[in-house]
C-alpha positions as CSV (number, residue, x, y, z in Angstrom):
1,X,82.3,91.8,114.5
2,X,83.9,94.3,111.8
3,X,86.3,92.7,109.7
4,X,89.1,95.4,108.6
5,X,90.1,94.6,105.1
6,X,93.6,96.2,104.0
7,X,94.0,98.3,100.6
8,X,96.6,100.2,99.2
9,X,96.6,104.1,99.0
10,X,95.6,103.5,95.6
11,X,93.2,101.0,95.1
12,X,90.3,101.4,92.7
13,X,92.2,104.6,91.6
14,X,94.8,102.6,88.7
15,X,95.3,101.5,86.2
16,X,94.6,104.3,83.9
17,X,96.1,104.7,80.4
18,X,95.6,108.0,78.4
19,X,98.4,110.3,76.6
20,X,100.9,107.2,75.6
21,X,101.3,106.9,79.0
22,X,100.0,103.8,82.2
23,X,100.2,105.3,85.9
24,X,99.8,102.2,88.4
25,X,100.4,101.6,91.7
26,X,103.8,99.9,93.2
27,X,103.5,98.4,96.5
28,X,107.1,98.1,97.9
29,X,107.3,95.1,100.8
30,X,107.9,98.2,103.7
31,X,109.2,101.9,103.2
32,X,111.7,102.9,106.2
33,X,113.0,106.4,106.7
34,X,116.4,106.5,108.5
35,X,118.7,109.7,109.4
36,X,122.3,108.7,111.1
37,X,122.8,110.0,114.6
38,X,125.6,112.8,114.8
39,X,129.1,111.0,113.3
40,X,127.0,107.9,112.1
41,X,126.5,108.8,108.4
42,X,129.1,106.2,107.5
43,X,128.5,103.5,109.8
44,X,124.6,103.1,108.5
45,X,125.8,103.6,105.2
46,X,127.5,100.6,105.3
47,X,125.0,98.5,107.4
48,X,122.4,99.5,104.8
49,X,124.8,98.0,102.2
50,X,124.9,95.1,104.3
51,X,121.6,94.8,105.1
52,X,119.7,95.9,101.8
53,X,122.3,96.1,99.0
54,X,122.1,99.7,98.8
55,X,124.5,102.8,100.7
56,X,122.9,106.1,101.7
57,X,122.2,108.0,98.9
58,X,123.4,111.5,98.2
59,X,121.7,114.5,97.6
60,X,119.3,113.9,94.9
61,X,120.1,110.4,94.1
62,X,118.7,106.9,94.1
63,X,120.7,103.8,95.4
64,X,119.0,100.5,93.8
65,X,120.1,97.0,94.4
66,X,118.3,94.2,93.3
67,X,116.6,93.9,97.0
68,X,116.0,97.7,97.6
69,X,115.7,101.1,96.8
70,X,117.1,104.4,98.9
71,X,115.7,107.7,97.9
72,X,117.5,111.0,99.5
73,X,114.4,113.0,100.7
74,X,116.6,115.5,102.9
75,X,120.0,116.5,104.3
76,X,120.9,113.0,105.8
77,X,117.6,111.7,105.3
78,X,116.4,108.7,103.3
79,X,113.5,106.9,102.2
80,X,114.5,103.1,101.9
81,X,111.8,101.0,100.1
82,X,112.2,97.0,100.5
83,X,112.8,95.2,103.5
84,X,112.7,95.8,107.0
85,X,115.9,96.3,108.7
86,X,116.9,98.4,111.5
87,X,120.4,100.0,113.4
88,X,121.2,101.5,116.2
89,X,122.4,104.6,114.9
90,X,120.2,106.2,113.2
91,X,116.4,107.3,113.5
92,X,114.2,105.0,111.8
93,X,110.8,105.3,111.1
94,X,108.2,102.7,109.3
95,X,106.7,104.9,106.1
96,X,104.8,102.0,105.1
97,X,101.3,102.7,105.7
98,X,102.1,106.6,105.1
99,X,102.6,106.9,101.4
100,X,101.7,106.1,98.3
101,X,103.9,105.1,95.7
102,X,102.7,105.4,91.5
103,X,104.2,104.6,88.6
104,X,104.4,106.6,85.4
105,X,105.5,105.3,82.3
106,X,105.4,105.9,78.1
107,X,106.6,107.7,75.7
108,X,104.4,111.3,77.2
109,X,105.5,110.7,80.7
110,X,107.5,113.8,80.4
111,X,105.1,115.3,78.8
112,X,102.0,115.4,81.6
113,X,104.9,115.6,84.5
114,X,105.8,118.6,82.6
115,X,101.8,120.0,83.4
116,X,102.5,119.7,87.2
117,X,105.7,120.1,88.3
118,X,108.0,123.3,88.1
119,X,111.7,120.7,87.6
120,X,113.1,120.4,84.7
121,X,113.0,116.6,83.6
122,X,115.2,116.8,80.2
123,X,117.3,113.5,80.3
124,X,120.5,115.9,80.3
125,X,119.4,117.5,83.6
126,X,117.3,114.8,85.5
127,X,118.8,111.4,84.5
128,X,117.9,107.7,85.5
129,X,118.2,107.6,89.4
130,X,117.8,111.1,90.2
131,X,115.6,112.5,92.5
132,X,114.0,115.5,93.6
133,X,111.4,116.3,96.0
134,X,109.5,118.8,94.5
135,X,105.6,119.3,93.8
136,X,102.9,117.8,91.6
137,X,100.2,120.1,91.2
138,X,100.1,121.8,94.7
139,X,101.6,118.3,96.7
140,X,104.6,117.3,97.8
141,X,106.0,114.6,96.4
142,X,109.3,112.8,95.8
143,X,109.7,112.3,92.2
144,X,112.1,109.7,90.4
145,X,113.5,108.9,87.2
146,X,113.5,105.1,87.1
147,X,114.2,104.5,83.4
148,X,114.2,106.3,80.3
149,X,110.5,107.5,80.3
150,X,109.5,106.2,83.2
151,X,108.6,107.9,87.0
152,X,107.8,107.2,90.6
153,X,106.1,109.3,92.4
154,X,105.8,109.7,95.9
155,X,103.0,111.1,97.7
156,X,101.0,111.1,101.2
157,X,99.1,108.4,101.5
158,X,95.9,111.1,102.2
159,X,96.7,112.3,98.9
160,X,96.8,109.5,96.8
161,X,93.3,110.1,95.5
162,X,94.3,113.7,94.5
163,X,97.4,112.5,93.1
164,X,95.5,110.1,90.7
165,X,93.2,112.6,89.6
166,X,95.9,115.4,88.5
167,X,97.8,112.8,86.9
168,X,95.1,111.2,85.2
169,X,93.6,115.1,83.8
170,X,97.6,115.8,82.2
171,X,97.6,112.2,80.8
172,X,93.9,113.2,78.7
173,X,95.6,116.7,77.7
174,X,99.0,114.8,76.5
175,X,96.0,112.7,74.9
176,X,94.0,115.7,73.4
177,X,96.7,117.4,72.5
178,X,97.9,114.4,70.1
179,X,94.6,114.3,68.7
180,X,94.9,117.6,67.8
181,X,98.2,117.3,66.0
């Protein structure tokens, strides 16, 4: 008999440091998309805050508590990444198995997002706990500040390979580029 042996999006593909910068994996415990029903927008708000520790984030914003994090991904739409829950008003979906979540952090984080992505991720425009879904290289992704240089990104789980490799390349230009200096 086959025995199926579970690995993340990512595994194999990270750790790799290059450019003052580490890009790792983060494997949140389940990642559940909800969007209220019509009139429900404040009703799951709350039972997310009761349920999770965080409200339904607004338009380009992050709600963290110390048991989970919503990230807005559309009008009235939500990525929430920590536990399980669910609620009767709203559409939930489990994400888990769909994406994959990295980690970008160092002093040139800005520097090799900068390479693949068209925001602008000055400090004064894109601070902690902002969000934007926006691309990396040619994917979509969902891109968050977390601290003060560091990043999540969000990708499809079918990309995660991809994802690795484009951020891997800008982290040895960053790299080059210093040695150059």
């Amino acid at each position: 008999m086959v025995k199926l042996v579970a690995k993340s999006p990512a595994a194999g593909l990270v750790p790799v440091e290059a450019g003052g910068c580490r890009l790792t994996e983060i494997a949140p415990e389940a990642i559940t998309w909800v969007s209220p029903f019509a009139g429900q927008s404040d009703t799951l708000s709350k039972a997310l805050s009761d349920a999770v520790g965080v409200a339904m984030p607004g338009p380009n914003e992050t709600q963290v508590s110390e048991r989970a994090r919503a990230i807005w991904v559309a009008r009235d739409q939500a990525l929430v990444m920590g536990p399980a829950f669910s609620f009767e008003g709203a559409a939930i979906a489990d994400q888990s198995d769909a994406w994959t979540v990295l980690s970008l952090e160092g002093e040139g984080a800005i520097e090799v997002l900068a390479r693949l992505t068209p925001v602008d991720l000055r400090a004064a425009v894109f601070p902690v706990n902002q969000t934007a879904r926006t691309l990396i290289g040619h994917m979509t992704t969902s891109l968050t500040r977390t601290g003060e240089s560091s990043w999540e990104i969000m990708v499809f789980r079918s990309m995660a390979l991809t994802a690795v490799h484009e951020l891997t390349r800008a982290m040895r230009g960053v790299e080059a580029r210093a040695a150059l200096a």
